[in-house]
Structures are given as structure tokens and as C-alpha cells.
N, C-alpha and C positions, 0 to 999 in steps of 0.2 A: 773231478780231479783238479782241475784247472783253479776252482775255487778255493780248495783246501789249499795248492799250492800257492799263490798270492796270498792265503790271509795268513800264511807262516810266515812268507818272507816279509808281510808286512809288520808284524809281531815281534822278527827278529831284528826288524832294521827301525820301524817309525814307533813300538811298540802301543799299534792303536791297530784296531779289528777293519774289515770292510766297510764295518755298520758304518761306524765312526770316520771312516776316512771318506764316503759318501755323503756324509750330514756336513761338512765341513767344519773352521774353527765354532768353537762356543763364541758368542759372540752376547756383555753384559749390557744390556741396557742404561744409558745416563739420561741420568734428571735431567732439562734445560729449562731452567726459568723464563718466563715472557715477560715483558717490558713494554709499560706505556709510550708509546713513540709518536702520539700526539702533538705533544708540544713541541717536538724537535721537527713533525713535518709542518710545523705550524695549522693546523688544521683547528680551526677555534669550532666551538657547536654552535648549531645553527638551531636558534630561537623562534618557535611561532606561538601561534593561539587557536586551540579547538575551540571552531563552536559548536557548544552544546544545543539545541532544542527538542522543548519539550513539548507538549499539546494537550490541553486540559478543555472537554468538553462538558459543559456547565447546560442541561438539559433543564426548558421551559417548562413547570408544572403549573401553572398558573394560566394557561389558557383555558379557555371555554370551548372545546368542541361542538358543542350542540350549535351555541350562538354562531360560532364560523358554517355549522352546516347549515343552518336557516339563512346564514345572509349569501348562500352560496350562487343562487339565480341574481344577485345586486347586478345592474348597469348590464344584465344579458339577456332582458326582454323588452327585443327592438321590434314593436309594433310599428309598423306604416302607417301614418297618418296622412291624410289627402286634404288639401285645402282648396276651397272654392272661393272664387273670387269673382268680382265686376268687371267691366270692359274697361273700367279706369284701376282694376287693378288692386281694387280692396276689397280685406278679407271680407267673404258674407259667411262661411261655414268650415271648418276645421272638423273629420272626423276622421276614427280610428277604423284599420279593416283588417281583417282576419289575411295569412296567408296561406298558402298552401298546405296543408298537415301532413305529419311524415309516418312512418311507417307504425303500425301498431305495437305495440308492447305492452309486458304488464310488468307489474311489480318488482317482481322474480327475477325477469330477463334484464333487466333493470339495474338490477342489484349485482347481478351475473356480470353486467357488461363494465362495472365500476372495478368487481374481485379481478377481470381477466386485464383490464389495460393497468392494471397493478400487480401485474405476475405474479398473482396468488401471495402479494405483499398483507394484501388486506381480506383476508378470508370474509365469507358469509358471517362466520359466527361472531366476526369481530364488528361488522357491518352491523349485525342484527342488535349490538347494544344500542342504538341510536334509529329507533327504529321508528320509534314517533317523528321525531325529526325528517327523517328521510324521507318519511312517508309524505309530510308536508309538503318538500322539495318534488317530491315524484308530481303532488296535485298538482302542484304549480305549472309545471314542466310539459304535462301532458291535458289532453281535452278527451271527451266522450264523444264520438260522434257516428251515430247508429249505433249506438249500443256496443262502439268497439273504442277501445283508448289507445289513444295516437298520440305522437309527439306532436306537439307544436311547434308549426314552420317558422314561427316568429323568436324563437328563443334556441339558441347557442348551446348543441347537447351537447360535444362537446368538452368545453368550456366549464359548463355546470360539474359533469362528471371529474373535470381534471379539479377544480374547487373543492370537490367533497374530500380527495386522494388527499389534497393539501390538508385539509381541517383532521385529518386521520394522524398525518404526517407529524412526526414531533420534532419540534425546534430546539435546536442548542446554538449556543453560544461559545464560539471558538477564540480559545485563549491562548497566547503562545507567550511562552517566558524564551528567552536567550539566556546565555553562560557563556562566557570566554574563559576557560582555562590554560593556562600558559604551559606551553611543551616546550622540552630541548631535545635534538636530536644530534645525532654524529655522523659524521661520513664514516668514518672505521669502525664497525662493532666489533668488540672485544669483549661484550659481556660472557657468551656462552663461551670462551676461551679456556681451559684448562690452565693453571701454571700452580706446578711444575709438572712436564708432561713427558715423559720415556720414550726413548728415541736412540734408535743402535746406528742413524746416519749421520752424526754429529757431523762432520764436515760440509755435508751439500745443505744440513741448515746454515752451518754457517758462513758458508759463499753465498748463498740466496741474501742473507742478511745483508751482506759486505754489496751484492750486485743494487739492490733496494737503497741502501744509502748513498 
């Protein structure tokens, strides 16, 4: 009752409903253009240079693997030599002597122990092209003795195995180009800015404006 009665007398005095007089006035949106204010804050752009770089990796095919694994024992078979001498002290006899032999192995375990200190970089079956060769390097490396083959205490295992890793291992050559391209930046971005942008608060833009300058 109370409803129907207000929205008469609203009808008969303001000639607008409840609806309406709860939404309040209509209220039309105005365009406001934006404005470069750059040059009036003085604010000049601020100039650098990106460097660019790039990295161009230029891989060796022209090595010889076989020959780096043959020369893989070079300057790591350090034999003991013993020299005898006179009571004055000169040489009468220089001779070479075996040392200690290290634990037995074959071929296989051999081969095993190159794939694992290369975390399965360098598989058996990649090993296995080079197998004359290796096999060389194994004779060389190890001795018979009673019928079981052992390392040799006088040579660097090692050393030899980390050599072979390398002779596997492929080489490039690393190139680097630079670019300096020149940038400008701004302290005030305006690019993503709208203009002319709708706006039903015209005045507290335009005191924000008047407080800024």
C-alpha cells in the first residue's frame, strides 16, 4: 500500500516512477581528448643500446679419432728405472723394473668402466666402432701374468680412460658475434592510452589535471 502510495504521488508531483527516482539523474558520457605533456614537463627520452649476442658453434669433422685413441697411453707409461753406479759415482748400469700389477680385468670391464665414468655418454655400441684400436690401447695398458690380465702398475688407468672420453668427445669452435642496437625509452608511457576516452566525471579529471600542473 505504502508503495502504490508514493509512486502516485511521485507521478503526480516529480512525474517519474520509483524505478527512476532510485537509478537517479541519467547521467551522458563526454569524450575527453588526451594530450602529449611531454614536452611541457620537459621530460626528453632517454637513449641506450641493446646488446645483442649471438653464438655460433662451428663443430671439428676433420679429426682422426682412431689416431687420438692410439696415442691415448703417450707420456703415461712411467716405468722405474734404477741406476747403478761406482763408489765414485758413475753410471756402470741403468735398468728398467716392473711395478706392482693392479687388479685383473678384461676387455669388457674395461670397456664397462670408460661407458660408466662417461654417464652412459658414450655407450658400448658407440665404443665398439673403434674396437681395433681400443683393443691395442687395452694391450698396451694391461699384462698377463699366470694366465690372468692385469693392469699395469706403471701406467696411469686413469688418465688413459679419461684420453679415450676425449678422442670420443667432439670439438667445436665457439664464435660469438655482438650487435648494438640503439633504443629510446620514456619515463611516461602513453602508448597503450586511449584518446578520446568516455568519462561521466569530467570535473575531478579536470582538477587532477589543474593539481598535476
Amino acid at each position: 500500500f505504502n508503495a502504490e502510495k508514493l509512486e502516485a504521488q511521485l507521478q503526480k508531483q516529480q512525474h517519474i516512477s520509483i524505478r527512476e527516482f532510485t537509478a537517479g539523474p541519467k547521467v551522458v558520457p563526454v569524450q575527453l581528448e588526451r594530450f602529449d605533456r611531454r614536452k611541457h614537463l620537459k621530460m626528453p627520452p632517454v637513449d641506450y643500446y641493446q646488446l645483442k649476442v649471438s653464438y655460433d658453434a662451428v663443430v671439428d669433422k676433420q679429426r682422426d679419432t682412431a689416431e687420438e685413441i692410439l696415442h691415448a697411453t703417450d707420456s703415461l707409461m712411467n716405468k722405474p728405472v734404477t741406476h747403478v753406479v761406482d763408489i765414485n759415482f758413475h753410471e756402470v748400469e741403468n735398468r728398467s723394473e716392473d711395478t706392482a700389477l693392479g687388479n685383473p680385468v678384461t676387455y669388457n670391464q674395461w670397456l664397462y668402466a670408460i661407458c660408466k665414468e662417461s654417464f652412459d655418454r658414450f655407450p658400448i655400441p658407440a665404443l665398439a666402432t673403434y674396437t681395433n684400436e681400443l683393443n691395442q690401447v687395452f694391450e698396451r695398458i694391461t699384462v698377463v701374468d699366470g694366465g690372468i690380465r692385469r693392469y699395469r702398475g706403471d701406467c696411469d688407468q686413469i688418465a688413459v680412460r679419461s684420453h679415450i672420453r676425449v678422442a670420443f668427445t667432439e670439438r667445436a669452435t665457439l664464435h660469438t658475434n655482438e650487435d648494438t642496437i640503439p633504443e629510446s625509452a620514456s619515463l611516461l608511457r602513453i602508448e597503450n592510452l586511449i584518446s578520446p576516452f568516455p568519462t561521466t566525471h569530467v570535473e575531478t579529471v579536470c582538477l587532477m589535471s589543474r593539481v598535476k600542473d
